[in-house]
N, CA, C and O of each residue as an XYZ file, in Angstrom:
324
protein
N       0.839     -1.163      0.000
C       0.000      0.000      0.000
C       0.886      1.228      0.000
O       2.071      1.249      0.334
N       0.227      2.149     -0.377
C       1.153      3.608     -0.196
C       0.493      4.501      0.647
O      -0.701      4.220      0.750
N       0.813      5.386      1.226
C       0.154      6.226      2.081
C       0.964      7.628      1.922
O       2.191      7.635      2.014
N       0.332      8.632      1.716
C       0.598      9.954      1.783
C      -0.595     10.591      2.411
O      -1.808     10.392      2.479
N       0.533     11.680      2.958
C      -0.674     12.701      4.186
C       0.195     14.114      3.940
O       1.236     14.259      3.299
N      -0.502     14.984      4.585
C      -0.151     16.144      4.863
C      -0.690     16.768      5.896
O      -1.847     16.475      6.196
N       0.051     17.792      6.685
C      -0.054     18.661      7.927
C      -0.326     19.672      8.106
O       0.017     20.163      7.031
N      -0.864     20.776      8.890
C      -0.506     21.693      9.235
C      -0.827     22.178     10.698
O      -1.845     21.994     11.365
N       0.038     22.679     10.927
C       0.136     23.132     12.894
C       0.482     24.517     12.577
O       1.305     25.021     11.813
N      -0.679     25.138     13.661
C      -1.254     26.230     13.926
C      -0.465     26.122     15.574
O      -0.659     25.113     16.253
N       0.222     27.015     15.979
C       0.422     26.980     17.538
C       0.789     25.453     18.102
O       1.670     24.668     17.751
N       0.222     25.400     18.658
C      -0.185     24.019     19.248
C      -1.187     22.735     19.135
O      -1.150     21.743     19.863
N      -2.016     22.957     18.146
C      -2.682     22.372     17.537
C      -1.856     21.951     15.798
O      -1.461     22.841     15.045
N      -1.752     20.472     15.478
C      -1.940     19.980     14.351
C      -3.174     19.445     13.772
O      -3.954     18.777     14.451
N      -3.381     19.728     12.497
C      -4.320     18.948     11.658
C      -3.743     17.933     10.373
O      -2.776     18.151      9.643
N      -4.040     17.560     10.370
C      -3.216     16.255      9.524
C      -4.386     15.251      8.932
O      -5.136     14.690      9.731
N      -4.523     15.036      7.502
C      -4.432     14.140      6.980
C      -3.881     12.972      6.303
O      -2.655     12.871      6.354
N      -4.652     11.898      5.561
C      -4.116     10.887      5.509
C      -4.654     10.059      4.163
O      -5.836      9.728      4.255
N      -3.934      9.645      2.843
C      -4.619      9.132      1.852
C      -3.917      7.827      1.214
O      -3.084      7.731      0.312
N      -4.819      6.470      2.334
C      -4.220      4.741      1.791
C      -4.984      4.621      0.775
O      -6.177      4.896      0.647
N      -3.688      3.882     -0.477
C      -4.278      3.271     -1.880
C      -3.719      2.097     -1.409
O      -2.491      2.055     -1.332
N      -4.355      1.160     -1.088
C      -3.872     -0.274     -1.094
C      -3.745     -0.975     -2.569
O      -4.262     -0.510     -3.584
N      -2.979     -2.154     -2.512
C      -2.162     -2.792     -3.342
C      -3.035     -3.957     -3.828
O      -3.147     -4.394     -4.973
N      -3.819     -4.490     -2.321
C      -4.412     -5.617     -2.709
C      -5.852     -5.492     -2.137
O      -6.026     -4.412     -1.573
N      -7.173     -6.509     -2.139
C      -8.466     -5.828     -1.547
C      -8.052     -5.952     -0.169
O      -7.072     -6.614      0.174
N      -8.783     -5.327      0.601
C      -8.425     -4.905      2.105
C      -9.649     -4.873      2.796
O     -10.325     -3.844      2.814
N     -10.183     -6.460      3.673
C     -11.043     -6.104      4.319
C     -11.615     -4.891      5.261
O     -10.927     -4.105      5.912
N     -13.251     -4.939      5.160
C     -13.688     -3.821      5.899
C     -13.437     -4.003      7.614
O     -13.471     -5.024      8.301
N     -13.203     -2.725      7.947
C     -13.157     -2.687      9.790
C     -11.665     -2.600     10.055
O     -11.405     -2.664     11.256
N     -10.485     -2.456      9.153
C      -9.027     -2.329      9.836
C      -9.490     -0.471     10.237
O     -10.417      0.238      9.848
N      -8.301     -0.220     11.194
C      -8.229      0.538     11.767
C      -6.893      1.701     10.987
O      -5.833      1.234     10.570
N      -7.143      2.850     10.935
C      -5.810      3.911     10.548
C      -5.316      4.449     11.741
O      -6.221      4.841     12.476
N      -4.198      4.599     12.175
C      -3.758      5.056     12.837
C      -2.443      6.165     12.926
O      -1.308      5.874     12.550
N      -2.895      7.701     13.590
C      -1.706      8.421     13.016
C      -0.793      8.981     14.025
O      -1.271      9.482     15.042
N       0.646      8.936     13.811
C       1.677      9.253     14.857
C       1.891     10.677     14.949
O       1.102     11.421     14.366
N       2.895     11.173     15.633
C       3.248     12.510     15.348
C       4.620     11.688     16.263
O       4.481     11.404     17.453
N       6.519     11.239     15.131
C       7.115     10.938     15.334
C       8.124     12.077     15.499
O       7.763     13.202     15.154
N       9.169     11.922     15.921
C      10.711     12.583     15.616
C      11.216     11.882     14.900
O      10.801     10.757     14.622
N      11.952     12.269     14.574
C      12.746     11.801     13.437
C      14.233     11.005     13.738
O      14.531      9.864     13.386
N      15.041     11.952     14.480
C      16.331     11.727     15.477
C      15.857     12.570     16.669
O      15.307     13.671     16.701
N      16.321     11.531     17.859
C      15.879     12.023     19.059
C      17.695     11.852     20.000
O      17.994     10.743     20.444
N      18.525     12.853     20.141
C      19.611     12.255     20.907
C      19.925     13.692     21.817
O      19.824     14.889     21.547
N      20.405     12.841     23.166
C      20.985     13.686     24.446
C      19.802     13.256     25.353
O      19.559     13.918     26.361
N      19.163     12.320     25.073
C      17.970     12.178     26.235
C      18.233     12.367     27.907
O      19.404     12.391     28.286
N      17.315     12.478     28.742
C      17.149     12.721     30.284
C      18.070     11.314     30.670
O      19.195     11.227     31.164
N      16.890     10.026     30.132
C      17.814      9.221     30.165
C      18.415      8.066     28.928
O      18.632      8.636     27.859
N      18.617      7.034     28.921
C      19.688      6.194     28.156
C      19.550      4.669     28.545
O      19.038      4.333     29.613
N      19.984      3.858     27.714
C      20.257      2.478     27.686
C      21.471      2.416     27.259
O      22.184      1.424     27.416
N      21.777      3.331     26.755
C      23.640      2.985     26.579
C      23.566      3.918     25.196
O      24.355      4.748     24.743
N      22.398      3.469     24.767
C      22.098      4.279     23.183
C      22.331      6.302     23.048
O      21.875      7.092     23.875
N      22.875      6.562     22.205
C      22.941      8.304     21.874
C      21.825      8.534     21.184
O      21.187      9.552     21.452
N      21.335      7.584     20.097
C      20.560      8.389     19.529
C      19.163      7.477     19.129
O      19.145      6.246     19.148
N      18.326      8.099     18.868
C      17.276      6.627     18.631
C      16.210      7.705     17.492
O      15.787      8.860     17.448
N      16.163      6.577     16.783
C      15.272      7.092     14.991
C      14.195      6.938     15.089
O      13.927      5.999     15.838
N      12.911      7.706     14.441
C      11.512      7.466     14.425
C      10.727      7.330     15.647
O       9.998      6.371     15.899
N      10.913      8.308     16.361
C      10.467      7.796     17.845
C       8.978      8.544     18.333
O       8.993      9.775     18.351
N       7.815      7.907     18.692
C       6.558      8.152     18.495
C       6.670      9.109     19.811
O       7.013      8.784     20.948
N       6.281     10.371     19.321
C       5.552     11.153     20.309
C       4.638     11.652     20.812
O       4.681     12.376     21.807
N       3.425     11.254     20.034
C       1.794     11.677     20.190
C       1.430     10.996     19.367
O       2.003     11.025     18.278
N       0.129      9.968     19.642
C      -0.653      9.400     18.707
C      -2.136     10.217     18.591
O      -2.862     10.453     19.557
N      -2.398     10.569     17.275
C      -3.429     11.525     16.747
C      -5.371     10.827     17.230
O      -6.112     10.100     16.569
N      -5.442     11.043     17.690
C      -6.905     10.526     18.614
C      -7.840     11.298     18.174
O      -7.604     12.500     18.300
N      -9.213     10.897     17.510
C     -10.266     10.924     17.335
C     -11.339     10.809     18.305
O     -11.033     10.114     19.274
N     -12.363     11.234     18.316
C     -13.602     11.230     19.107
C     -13.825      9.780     18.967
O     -13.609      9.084     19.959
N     -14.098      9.399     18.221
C     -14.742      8.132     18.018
C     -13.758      7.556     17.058
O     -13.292      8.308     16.202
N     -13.303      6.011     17.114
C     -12.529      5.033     16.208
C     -13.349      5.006     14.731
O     -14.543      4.930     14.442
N     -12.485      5.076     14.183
C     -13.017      5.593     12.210
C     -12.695      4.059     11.773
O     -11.498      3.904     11.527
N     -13.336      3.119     11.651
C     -12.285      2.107     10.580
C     -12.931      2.518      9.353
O     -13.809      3.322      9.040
N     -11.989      1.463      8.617
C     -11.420      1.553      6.935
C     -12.628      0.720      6.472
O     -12.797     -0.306      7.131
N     -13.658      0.988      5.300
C     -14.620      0.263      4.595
C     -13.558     -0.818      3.933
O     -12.340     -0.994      3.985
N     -14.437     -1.308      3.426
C     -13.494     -2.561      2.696
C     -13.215     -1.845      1.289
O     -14.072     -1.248      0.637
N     -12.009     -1.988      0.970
C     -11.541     -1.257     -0.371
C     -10.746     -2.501     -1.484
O     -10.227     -3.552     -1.109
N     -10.820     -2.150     -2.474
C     -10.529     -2.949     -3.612
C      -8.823     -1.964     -4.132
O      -8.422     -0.802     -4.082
N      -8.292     -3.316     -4.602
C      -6.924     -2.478     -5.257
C      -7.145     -1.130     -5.457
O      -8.313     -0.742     -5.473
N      -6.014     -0.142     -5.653
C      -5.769      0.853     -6.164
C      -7.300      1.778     -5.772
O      -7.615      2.754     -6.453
N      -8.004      1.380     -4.794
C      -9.368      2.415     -4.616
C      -8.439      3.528     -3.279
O      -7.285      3.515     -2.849
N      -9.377      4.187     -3.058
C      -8.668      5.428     -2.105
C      -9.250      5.104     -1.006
O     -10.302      4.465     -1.036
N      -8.608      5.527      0.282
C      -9.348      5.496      1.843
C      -8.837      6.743      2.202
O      -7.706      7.055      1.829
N      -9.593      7.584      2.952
C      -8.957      8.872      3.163
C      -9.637      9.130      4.655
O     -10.834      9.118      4.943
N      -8.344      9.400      5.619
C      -8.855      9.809      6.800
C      -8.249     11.091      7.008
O      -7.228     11.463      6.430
N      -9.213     12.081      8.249
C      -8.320     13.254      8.241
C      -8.865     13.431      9.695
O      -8.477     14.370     10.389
């Protein structure tokens, strides 16, 4: 599947969308789920021995209510925002 989204943050508030074209059919009821990662995170408070650590989740994007995915056929669009 491919997934492209786009952002924008106002202050302290982000809005962000999100647009899956799956590859193959994709039963109905999976779930989307969206991060708000870093990218490189190093000099932390604390450590495991590690300096630096990649992709590291810092807020997961929460909805009022859980959205799942209809069931989609190859190359159809799912779009959450």
């Amino acid at each position: 599947m491919s997934v492209t989204g786009s952002m924008s943050r106002t202050g302290n508030t982000i809005d962000a969308t999100a647009t899956v074209t799956p590859y193959i059919n994709m039963p109905a009821g999976m779930v989307l789920h969206m991060v708000i990662t870093e990218r490189e995170t190093r000099n932390n408070f604390r450590s495991n021995g590690e300096r630096r650590f990649y992709d590291v989740v810092k807020k997961t994007i929460l909805t009022k209510t859980v959205r799942r995915c209809p069931r989609s056929t190859a190359a159809s669009h799912i779009r959450s925002a």
